[in-house]
C-alpha positions in Angstrom: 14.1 35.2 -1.1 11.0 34.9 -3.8 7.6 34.3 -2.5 6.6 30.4 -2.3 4.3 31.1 -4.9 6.7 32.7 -7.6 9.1 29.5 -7.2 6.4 27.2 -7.7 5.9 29.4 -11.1 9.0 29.5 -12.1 9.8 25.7 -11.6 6.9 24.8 -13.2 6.2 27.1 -16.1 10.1 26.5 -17.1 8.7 22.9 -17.8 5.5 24.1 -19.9 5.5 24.8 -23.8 5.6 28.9 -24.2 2.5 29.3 -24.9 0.5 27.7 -22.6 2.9 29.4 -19.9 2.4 32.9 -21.7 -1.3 31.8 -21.2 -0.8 30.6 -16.9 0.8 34.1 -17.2 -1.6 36.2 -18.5 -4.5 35.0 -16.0 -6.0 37.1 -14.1 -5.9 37.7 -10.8 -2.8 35.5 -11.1 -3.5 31.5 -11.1 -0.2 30.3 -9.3 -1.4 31.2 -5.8 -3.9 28.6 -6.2 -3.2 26.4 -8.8 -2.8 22.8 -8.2 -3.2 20.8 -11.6 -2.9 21.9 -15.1 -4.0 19.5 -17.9 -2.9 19.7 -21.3 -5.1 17.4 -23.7 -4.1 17.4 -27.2 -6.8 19.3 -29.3 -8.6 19.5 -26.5 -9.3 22.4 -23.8 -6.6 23.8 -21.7 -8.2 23.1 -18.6 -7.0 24.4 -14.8 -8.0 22.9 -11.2 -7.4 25.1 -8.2 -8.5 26.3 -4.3 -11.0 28.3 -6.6 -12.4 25.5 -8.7 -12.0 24.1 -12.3 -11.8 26.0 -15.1 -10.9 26.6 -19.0 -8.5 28.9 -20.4 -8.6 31.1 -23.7 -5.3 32.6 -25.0 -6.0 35.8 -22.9 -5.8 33.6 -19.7 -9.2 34.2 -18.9 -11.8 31.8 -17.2 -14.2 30.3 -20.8 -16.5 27.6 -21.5 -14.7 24.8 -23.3 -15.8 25.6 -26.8 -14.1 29.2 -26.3 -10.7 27.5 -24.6 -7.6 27.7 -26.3 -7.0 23.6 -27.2 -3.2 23.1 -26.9 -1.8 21.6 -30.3 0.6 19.0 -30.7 3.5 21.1 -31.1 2.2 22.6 -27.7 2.5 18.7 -26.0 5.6 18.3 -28.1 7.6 21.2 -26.7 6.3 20.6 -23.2 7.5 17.2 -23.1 10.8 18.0 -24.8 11.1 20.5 -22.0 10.5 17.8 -19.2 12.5 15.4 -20.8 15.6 17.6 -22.0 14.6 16.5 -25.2 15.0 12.4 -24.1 12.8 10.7 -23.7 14.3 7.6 -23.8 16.6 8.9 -20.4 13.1 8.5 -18.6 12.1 5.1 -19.7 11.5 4.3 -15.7 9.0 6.5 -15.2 7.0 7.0 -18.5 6.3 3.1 -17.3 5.1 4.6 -14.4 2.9 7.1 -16.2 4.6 10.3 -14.6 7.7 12.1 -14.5 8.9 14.5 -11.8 10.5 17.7 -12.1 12.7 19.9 -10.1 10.6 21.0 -7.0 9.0 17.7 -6.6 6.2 18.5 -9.4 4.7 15.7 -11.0 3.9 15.7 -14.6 1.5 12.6 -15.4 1.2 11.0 -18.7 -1.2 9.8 -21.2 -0.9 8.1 -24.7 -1.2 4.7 -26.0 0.6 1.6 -23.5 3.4 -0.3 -25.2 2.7 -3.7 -23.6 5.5 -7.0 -23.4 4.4 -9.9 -21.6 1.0 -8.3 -20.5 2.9 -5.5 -18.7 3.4 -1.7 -19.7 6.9 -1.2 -20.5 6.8 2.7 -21.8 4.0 5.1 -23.0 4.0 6.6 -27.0 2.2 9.2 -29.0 1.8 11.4 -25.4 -1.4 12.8 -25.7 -1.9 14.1 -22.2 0.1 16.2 -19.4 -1.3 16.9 -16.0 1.4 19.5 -14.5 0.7 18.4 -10.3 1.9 21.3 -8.6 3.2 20.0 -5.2 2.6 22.2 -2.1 3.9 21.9 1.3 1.3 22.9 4.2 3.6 23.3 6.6 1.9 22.8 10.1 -0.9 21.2 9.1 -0.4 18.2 11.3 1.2 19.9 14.1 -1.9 20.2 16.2 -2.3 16.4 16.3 1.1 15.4 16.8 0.9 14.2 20.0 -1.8 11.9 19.5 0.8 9.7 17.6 3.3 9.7 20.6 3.5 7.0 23.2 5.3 8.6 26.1 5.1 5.7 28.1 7.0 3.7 26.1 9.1 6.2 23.9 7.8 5.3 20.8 5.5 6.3 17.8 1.9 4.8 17.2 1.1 2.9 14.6 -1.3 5.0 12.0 -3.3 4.9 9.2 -4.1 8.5 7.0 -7.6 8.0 5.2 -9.0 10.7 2.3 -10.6 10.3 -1.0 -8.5 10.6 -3.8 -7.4 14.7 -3.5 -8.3 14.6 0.2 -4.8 16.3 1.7 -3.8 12.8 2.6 -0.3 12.9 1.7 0.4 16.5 2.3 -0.7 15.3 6.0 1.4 12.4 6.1 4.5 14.3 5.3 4.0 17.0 7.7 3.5 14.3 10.1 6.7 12.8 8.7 8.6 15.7 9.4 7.8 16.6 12.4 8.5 12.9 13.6 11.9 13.4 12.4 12.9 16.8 13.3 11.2 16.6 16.9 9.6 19.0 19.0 11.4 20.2 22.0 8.1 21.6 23.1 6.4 18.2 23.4 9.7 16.4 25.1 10.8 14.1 22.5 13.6 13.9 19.8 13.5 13.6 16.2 13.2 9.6 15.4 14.8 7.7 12.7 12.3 7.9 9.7 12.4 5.7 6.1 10.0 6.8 3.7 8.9 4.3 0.9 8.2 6.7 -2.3 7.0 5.0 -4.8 5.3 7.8 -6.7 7.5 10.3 -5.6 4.8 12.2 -3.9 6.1 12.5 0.0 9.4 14.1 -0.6 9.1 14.9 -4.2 12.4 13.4 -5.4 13.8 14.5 -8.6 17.2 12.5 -9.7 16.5 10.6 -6.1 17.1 14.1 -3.6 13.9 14.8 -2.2 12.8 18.4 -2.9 10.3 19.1 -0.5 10.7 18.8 3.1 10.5 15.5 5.1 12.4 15.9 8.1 16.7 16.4 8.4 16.3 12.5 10.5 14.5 11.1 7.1 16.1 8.8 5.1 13.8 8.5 1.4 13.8 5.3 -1.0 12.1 6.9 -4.1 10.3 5.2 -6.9 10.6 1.4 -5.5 7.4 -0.7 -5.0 6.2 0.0 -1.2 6.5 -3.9 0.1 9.9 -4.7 -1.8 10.9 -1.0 -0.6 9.8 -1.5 3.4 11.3 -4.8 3.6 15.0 -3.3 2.5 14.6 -0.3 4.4 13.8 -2.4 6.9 16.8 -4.2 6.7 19.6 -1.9 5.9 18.6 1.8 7.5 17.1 0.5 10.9 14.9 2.5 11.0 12.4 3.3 13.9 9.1 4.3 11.7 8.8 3.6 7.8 6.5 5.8 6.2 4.4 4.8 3.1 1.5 6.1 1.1 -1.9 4.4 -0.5 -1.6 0.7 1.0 -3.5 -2.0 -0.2 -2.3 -4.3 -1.9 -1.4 -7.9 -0.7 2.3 -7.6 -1.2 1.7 -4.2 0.7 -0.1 -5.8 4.2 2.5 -8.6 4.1 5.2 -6.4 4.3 3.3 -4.3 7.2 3.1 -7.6 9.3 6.9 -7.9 8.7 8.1 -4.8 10.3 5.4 -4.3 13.2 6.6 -7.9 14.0 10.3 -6.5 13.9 9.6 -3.6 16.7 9.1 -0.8 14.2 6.0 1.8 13.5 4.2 2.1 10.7 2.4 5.5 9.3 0.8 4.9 5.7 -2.2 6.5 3.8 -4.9 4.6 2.1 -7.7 5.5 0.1 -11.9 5.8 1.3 -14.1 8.0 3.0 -14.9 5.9 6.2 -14.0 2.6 8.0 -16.7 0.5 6.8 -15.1 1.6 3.2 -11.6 0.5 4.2 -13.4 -2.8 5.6 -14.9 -3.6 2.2 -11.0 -4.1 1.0 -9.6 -7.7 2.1 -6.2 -6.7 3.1 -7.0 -3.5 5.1 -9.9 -5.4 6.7 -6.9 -7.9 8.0 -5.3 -5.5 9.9 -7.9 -3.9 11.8 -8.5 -7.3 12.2 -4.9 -7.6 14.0 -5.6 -4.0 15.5 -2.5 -3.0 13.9 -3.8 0.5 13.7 -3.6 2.9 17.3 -4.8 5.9 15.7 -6.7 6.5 12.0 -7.1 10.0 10.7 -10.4 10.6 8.3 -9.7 14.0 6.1 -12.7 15.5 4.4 -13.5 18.8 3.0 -15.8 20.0 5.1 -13.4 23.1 5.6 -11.7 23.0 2.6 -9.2 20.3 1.1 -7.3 18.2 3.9 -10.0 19.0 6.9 -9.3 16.4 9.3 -12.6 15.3 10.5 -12.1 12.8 13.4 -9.4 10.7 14.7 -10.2 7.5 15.6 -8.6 4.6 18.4 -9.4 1.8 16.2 -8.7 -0.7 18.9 -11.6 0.9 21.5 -13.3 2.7 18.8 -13.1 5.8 20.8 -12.8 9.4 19.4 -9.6 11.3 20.1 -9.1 14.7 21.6 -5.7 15.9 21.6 -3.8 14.7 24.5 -1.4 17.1 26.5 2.1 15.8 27.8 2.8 15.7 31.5 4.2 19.2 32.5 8.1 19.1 32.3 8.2 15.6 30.8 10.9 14.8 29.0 12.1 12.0 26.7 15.2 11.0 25.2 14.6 8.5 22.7 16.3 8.7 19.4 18.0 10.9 17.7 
């Protein structure tokens, strides 16, 4: 079976013009094994963002200052985009409202042009003049160790929780490791998999292309891609019964509303939000409402103290306490869902 890092290559560079993949290519050492975004500007740089930093590209593939970068042409954006949109784009009216289109492997390509507006509201993107190839990575593990944390043993259920980074912090490649191991269970720790709904509406957490999720969120997950997180809890809520729903970068008003809805229904909530500290999250109306309500039983603050996604503390929100990892009574068992 080939190497993580040569699928993520060949599912991506099948989706960039030949050039600029002759270019990824020709890098040296090789960029894939690190590589997380690559940004296509028309006339512009050809720029890269890795483990290793940011940098610009000539046509040789090696590491420039942006007035000695290749600057990928139109025909360059032209044929990449063909490429992503198997030459219609029209098929992908959806998501170039969105700003983003997802490819197979759960890769994100976002989008940038001029807005075509009706009523006030975006209703498609023309004259692309931007790509930004997100090259999605599974850490497998990386929330493992804290696992238990989220369990309630006494009464056979998940805690609530809240995943807080800055934008590129890890948070979402935590919350669905967390995800997954909710759903698959570990027999180690005495519990089952539970019955997990994910709300997608970026296609980020499972990476759904044509609405299967390509990266890994659990075999007990059910996923409702590209629908607005509070319209999207509320029906999963309603038709999967499900025993946690999953969601990334709350906020919104529509967004807290729905969270009172299904904490008041008997089911767990795990969701990501944006900042680098309480007192940030505080500063945001509808956040500050539920702390106020203590809806919260454990919040997880990701930094980068040690690299992307460190998690830095975890936090009771309730007594303010820090966390250490808790350790399951010897032998204990539980039986809830499967």
């Amino acid at each position: 079976m080939p190497e993580k890092t040569e699928l993520i290559s060949e599912q991506v560079g099948a989706y960039l013009a030949p050039r600029i993949r002759s270019i990824i290519n020709a890098a040296s050492p090789p960029l894939w094994a690190g590589l997380e975004e690559i940004r296509l500007r028309a006339e512009r740089p050809l720029a890269v963002h890795g483990r290793w930093g940011d940098f610009f590209l000539n046509e040789k593939g090696a590491a420039v200052p942006p007035g000695e970068a290749y600057c990928p042409s139109g025909e360059d954006l032209e044929r990449s985009l063909q490429l992503i949109s198997c030459s219609s784009l029209y098929a992908f009216e959806q998501e170039l409202r969105c700003g983003y289109i997802t490819i197979p492997g759960g890769h994100r390509v976002g989008l940038c042009g001029q807005a075509v507006l009706e009523e006030g509201r975006v209703v498609r993107l023309k004259h692309i003049t931007g790509l930004n190839y997100r090259l999605a990575r599974e850490v497998v593990g990386c929330a493992r160790p804290y696992l238990p944390l989220f369990l309630d043993y006494r009464q056979g259920r998940v805690r609530h929780g809240l995943i807080v980074s800055p934008p590129r912090g890890g948070k979402t490649t935590f919350l669905r490791d967390l995800t997954r191991w909710l759903s698959d269970g570990v027999p180690g720790l005495g519990f089952k998999g539970f019955k997990v709904a994910v709300v997608d509406e970026r296609s980020e957490i499972g990476g759904s292309f044509l609405g299967r999720p390509q990266l890994n969120v659990g075999y007990n997950t059910d996923v409702l891609d590209a629908c607005p997180k509070a319209e999207g809890m509320m029906m999963l809520l309603r038709s999967m019964a499900p025993q946690v729903i999953v969601t990334d970068e709350i906020g919104h008003e529509k967004d807290i509303s729905a969270i009172e809805e299904i904490i008041h229904a008997g089911v767990t909530v795990i969701a990501t939000a944006h900042g680098g500290s309480q007192e940030e999250l505080l500063r945001r109306p509808g956040l500050r409402r539920l702390f106020q309500q203590q809806v919260f039983e454990r919040v997880v603050f990701l930094g980068r103290s040690r690299g992307v996604g460190t998690v830095e503390r975890i936090i009771d929100p309730r007594s303010g306490r820090v966390l250490r990892q808790p350790v399951p009574a010897e032998g204990r068992v539980l039986t809830w869902g499967s």
